[in-house]
Short mmCIF file of the C-alpha atoms (twelve columns), coordinates in Angstrom:
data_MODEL
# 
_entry.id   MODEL 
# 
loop_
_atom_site.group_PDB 
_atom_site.id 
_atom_site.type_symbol 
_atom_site.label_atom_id 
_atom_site.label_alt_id 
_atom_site.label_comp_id 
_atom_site.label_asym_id 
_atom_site.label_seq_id 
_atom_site.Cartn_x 
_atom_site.Cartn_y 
_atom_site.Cartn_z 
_atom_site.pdbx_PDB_model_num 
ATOM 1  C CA . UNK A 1  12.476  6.577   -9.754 1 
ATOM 2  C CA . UNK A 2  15.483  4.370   -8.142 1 
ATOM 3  C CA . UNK A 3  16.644  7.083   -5.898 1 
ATOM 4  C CA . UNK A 4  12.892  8.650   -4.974 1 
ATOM 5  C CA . UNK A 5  12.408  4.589   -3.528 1 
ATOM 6  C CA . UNK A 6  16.013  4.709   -2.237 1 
ATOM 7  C CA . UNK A 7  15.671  7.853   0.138  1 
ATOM 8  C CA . UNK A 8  11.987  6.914   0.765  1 
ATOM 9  C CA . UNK A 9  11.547  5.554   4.075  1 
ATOM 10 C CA . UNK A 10 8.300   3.971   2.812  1 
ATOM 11 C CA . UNK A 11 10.407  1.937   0.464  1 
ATOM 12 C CA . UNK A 12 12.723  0.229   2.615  1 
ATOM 13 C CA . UNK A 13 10.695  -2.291  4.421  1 
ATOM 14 C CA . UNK A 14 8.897   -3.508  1.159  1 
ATOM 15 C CA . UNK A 15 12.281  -3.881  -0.051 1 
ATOM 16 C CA . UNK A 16 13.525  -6.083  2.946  1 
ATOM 17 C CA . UNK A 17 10.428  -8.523  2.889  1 
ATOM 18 C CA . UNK A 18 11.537  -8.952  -0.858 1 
ATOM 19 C CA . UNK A 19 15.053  -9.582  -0.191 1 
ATOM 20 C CA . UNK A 20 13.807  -12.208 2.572  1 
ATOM 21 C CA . UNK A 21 11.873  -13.843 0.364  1 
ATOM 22 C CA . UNK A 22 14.669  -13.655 -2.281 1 
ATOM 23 C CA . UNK A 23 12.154  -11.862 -4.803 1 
ATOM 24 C CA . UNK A 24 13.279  -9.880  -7.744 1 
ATOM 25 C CA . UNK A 25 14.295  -5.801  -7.060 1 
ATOM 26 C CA . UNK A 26 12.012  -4.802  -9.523 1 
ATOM 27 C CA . UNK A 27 8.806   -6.818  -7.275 1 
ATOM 28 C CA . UNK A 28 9.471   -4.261  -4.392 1 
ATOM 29 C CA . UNK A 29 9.465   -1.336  -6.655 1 
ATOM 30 C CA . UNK A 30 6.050   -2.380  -7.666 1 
ATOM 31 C CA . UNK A 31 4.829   -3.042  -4.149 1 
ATOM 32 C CA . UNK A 32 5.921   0.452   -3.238 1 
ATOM 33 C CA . UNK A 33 4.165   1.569   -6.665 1 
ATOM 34 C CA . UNK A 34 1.342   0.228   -5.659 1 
ATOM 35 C CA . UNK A 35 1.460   1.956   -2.058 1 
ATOM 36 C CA . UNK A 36 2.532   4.838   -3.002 1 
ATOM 37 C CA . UNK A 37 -0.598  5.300   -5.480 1 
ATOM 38 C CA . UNK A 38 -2.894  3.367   -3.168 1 
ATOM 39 C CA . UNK A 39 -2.403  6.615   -0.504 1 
ATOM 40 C CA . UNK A 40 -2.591  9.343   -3.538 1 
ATOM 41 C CA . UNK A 41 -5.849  8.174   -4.306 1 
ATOM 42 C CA . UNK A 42 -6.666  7.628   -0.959 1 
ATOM 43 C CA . UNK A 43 -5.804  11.621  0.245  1 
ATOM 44 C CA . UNK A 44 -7.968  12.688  -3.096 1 
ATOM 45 C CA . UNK A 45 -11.098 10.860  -2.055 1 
ATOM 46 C CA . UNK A 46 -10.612 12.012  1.547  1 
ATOM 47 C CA . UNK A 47 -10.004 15.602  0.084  1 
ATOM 48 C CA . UNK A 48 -13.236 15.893  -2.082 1 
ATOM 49 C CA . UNK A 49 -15.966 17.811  -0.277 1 
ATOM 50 C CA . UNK A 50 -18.160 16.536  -2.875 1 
ATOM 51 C CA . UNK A 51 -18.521 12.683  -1.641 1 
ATOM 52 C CA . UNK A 52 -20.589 12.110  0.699  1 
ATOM 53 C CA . UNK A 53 -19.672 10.332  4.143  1 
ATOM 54 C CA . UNK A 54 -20.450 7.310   3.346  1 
ATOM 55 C CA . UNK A 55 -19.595 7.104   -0.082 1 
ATOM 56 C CA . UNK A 56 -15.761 8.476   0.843  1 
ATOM 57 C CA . UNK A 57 -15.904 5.346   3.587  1 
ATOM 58 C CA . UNK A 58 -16.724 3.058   1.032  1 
ATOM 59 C CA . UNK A 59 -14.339 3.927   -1.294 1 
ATOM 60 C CA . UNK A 60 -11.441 4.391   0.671  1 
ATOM 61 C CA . UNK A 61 -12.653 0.576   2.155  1 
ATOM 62 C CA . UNK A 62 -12.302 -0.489  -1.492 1 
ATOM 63 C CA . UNK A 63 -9.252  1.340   -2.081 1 
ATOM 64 C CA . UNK A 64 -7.723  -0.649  0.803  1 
ATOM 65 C CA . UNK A 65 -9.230  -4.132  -0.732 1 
ATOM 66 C CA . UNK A 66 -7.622  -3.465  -3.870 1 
ATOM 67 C CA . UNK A 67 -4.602  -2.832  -2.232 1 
ATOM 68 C CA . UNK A 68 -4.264  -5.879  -0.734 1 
ATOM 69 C CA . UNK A 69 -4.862  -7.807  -3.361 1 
ATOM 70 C CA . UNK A 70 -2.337  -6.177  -5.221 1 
ATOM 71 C CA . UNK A 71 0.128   -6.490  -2.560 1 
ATOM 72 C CA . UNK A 72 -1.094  -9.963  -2.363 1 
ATOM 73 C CA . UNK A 73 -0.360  -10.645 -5.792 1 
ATOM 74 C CA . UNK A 74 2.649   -8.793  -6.400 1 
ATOM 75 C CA . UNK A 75 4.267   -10.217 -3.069 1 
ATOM 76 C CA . UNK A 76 2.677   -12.933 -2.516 1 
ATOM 77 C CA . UNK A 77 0.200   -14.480 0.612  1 
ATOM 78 C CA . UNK A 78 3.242   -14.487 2.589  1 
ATOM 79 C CA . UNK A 79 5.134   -11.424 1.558  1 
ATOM 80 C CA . UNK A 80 2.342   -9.281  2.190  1 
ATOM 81 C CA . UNK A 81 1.941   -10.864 5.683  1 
ATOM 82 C CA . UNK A 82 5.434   -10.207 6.821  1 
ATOM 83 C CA . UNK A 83 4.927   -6.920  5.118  1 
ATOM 84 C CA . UNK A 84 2.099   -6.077  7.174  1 
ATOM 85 C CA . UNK A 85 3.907   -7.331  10.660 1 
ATOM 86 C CA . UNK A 86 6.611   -4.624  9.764  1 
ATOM 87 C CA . UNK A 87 4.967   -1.954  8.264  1 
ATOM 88 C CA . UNK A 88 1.549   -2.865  7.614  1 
ATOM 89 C CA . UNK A 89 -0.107  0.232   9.890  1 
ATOM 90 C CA . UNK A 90 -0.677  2.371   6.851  1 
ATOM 91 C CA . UNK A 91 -3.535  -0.138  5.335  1 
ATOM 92 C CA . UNK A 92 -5.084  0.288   8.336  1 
ATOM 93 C CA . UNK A 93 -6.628  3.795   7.453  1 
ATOM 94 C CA . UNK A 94 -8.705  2.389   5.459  1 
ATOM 95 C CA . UNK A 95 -10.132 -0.156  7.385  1 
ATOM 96 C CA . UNK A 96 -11.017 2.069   10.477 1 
ATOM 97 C CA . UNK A 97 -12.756 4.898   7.933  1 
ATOM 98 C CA . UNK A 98 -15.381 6.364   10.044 1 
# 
């Protein structure tokens, strides 16, 4: 798992807000944990024919709240906001679900 996060570009920036804020290692492995499944589950639901429109917009909108909060909670208020100043454009896709 270590060297999947190391040679993940995904990994590093959640790693650098951690180091900022002088968190533990093993909080950015989590926050990329929680990324990392956040957009699994997020292509599935926007792979399945079966949802409707609006149903796959409203889950992938409450895909994205969960997110945050975990990102929230694992980082903190203002870990995830310097997380989402450097790499925070992913989260977007599922606010702009249309």
């Amino acid at each position: 798992a270590a060297f999947e996060r190391a040679t993940d570009g995904r990994y590093e920036p959640i790693y650098r807000v951690a180091q900022r804020l002088e968190l533990p290692a093993a909080t950015a492995a989590l926050a990329y944990d929680i990324r990392r499944q956040a957009e699994e589950t997020a292509n599935r639901v926007q792979a399945d024919k079966s949802f409707a429109a609006e149903e796959r917009w409203a889950r992938l909108r409450a895909i994205g709240a969960e997110t945050r909060q975990s990102l929230s909670a694992t980082l903190g208020p203002k870990g995830l906001a310097a997380y989402e100043k450097i790499d925070g454009g992913w989260m977007q896709q599922f606010m702009s679900v249309k």
